[in-house]
N, C-alpha and C positions, 0 to 999 in steps of 0.2 A: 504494500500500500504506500501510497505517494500521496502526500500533498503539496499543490502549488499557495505560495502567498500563509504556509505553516506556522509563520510565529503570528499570525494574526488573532483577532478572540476567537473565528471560528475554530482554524489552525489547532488554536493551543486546546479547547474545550474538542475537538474530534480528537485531538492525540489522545489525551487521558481516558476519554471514553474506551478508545479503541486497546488502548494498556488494560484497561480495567475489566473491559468485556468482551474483547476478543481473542483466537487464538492465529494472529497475525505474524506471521514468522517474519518480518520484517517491518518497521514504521518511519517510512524517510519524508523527513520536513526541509522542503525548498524552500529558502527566502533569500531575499537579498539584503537584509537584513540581519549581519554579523554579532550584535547586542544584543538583540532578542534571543538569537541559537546560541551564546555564550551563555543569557540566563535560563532556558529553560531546559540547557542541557545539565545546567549545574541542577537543576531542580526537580529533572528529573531522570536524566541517563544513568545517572549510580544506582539507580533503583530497576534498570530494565535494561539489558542489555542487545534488545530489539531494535531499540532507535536510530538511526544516523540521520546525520544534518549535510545537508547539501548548500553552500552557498551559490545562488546563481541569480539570473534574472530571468522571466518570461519572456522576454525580447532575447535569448542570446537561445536560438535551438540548438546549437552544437551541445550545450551544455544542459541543455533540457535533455538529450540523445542521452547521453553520456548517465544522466541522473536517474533515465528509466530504464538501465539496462538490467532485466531479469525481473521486472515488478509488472503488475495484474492490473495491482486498480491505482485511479487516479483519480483524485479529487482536486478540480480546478479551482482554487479560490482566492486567487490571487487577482488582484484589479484597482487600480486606481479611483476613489469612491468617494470624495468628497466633490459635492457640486459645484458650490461657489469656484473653487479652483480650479476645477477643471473647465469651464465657462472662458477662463483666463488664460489657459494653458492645452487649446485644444488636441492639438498637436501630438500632446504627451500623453494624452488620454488617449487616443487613438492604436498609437505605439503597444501599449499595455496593454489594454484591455481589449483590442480588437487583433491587431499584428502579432501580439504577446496568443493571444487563443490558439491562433492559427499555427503557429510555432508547435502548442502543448497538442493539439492535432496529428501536424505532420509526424513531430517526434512517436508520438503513441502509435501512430502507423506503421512507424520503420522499426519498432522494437517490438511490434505485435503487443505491446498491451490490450489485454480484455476488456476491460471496462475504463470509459471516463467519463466520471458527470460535472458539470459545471456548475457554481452555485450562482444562479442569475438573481434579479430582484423588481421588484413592480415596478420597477421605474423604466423598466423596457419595454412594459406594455402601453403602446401609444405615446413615446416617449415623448416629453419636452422638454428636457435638457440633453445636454451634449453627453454625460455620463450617460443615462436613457440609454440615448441613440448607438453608444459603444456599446453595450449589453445588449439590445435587441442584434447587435451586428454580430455580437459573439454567437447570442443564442442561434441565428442564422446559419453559422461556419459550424456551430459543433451538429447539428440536426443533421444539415447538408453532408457532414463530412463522411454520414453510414454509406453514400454513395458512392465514393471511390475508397476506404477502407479495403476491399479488396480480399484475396486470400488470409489475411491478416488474423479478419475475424475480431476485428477491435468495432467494438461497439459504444454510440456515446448518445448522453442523455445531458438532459437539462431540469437543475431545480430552481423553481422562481418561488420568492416567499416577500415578507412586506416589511418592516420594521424589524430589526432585532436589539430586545431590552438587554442593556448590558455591555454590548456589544463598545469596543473602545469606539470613542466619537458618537455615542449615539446622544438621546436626544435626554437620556435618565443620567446622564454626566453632563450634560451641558446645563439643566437643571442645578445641580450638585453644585455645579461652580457660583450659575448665577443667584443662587438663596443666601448665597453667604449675603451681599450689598442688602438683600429684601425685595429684591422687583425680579420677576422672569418677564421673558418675551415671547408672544407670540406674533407668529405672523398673520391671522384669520382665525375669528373666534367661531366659525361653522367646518375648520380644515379636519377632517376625517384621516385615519391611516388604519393599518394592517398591525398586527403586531403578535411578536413570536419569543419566546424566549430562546438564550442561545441553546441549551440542552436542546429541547424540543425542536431548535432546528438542524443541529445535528443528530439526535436520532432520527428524524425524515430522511435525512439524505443519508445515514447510513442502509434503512430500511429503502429505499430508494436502489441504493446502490446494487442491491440482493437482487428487484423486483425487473429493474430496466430490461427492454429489449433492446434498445437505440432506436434514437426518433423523434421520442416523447418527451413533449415539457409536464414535470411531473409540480401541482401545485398542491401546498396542503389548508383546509380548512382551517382557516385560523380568524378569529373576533377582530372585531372593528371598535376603535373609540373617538372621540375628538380630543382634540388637541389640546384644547382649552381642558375639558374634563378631567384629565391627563394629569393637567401640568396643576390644576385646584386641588389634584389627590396627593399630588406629590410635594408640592410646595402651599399648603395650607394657609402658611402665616403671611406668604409674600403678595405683593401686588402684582397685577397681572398689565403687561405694554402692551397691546397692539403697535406692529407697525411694519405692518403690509406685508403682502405677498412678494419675497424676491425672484430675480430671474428662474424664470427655467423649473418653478416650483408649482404643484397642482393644487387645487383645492380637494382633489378624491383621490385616491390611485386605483386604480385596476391588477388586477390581478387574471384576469380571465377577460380577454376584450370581445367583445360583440362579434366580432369575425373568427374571434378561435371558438365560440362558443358551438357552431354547427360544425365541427368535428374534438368536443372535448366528451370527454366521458365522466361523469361522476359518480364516486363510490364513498361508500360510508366516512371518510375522515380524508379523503384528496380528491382531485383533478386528474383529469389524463388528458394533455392536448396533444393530438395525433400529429403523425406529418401531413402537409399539403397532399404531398405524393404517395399514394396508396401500396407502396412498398412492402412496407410496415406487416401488412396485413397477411403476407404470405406467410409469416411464419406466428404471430402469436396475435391472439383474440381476446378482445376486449367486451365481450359482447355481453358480458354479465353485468358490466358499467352502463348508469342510467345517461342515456343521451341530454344534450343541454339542449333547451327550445333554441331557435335563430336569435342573435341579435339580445341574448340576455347575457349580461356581462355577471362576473364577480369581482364586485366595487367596494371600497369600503363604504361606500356612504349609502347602499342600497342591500348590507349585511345582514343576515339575519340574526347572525348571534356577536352581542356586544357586552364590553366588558365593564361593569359600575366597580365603584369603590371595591368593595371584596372580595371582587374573584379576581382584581389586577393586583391585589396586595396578597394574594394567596400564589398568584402567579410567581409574583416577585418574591415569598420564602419568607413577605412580612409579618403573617396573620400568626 
């Protein structure tokens, strides 16, 4: 097992998982990020002698080849991921998260890795920012790439999920900071989002991992809240700013858009959005999955199941 983008929260919360609850004869963590793999090998490789650390970058395939020689799976989740900067620095985001995929592709192909899933995010569904638009580009290249895979027999999947609590940079650390002064910010006091914890999103994509054919963006049912609600649960005593919607930011996200909806499947606790091209179908069947009417999206702001006070602080490990 491989991961790209490893000292990340996903990164470090699938390794441990995968020490804890698997019997993986091997767990290598790609980063480019030398500090991260100094602490979390001191934290945790004297205790597991399965781990290695690979320093490289998703832009360099020679070393992505070299990184997946003799390994099965691959968990893509390395990506360039803050908005505002990347808005600023198109370019770099492009490289990464789009040029950077296609790299973790080719390479998986020439070393016949089994499996590789990506970890996509709603912000590719109909995107409006630039970040968006490189993950829907990813999720493109990795769907597309079961068609010249070849003898290989590498197959690749995709998971797209909404918010993750906890996660470094998210939105429950930007809170944290701003409570100390007494005021949080919002940008729209009707903004709705997706939201997942990181456990819970690593065991989907583990479980994910097991399930794939290649093809499929696999999404998982997960609650809706606003923003404002959110931030009144978490920060109680602070005042709350409005002050506006920035670039390239939604007032909903989608998770499921209106056009994937007449070929997504759903089943008791995820999504299955098929490929365009009916490939897919020759070898494994979905047909137990209940079909999505046309043109019905899974939205945050049109969710059926949403989270109050006490099921997001039971979520959070606060109750």
């Amino acid at each position: 097992m491989l991961i790209t983008g490893g000292t990340g929260s996903f990164g470090q919360a699938c390794v441990e998982n995968l020490l804890n609850n698997s019997n993986a004869r091997r767990i290598i963590i790609f980063s480019r990020d030398e500090l991260k793999q100094s602490e979390m090998a001191s934290r945790l490789a004297a205790h597991d002698s399965r781990l290695r650390f690979f320093i490289g970058d998703v832009r360099d395939k020679d070393r992505l080849e070299r990184a997946f020689e003799g390994v099965d799976y691959v968990i893509h989740a390395a990506a360039l991921k803050q908005v505002p900067i990347l808005e600023y620095n198109p370019s770099e985001a492009i490289k990464t998260n789009v040029l950077g995929t296609q790299n973790v592709i080719d390479a998986a192909i020439n070393k016949k890795v089994k499996r590789v899933l990506l970890i996509s995010t709603d912000k590719a569904a109909n995107p409006a920012n630039l970040y968006g638009a490189t993950k829907l580009c990813a999720e493109k290249l990795m769907v597309n790439g079961n068609f010249y895979s070849g003898e290989s027999g590498t197959r690749l999947s995709v998971v797209r999920y909404g918010n993750v609590l906890g996660s470094r940079g998210s939105l429950l650390h930007i809170i944290n900071k701003q409570r100390e002064r007494g005021e949080v910010t919002i940008t729209h006091e009707d903004m709705t989002r997706f939201w997942i914890t990181l456990d819970q999103g690593v065991k989907f994509v583990l479980d994910v991992l097991e399930k794939m054919h290649g093809g499929e963006i696999f999404v998982p049912k997960i609650p809706s809240m606003k923003i404002k609600d959110f931030m009144m649960i978490m920060a109680p005593d602070c005042q709350l700013k409005v002050i506006g919607i920035r670039p390239g930011e939604k007032l909903h996200e989608v998770l499921v858009t209106p056009e994937e909806a007449r070929r997504t499947k759903e089943f008791d606790e995820f999504f299955v959005i098929l490929p365009e091209h009916q490939w897919l179908e020759d070898y494994v069947n979905y047909s137990n999955g209940v079909g999505l009417q046309d043109n019905t999206p899974f939205a945050s702001n049109t969710n059926t199941v949403w989270l109050d006070s006490e099921s997001l602080k039971r979520l959070l490990g606060i109750l």
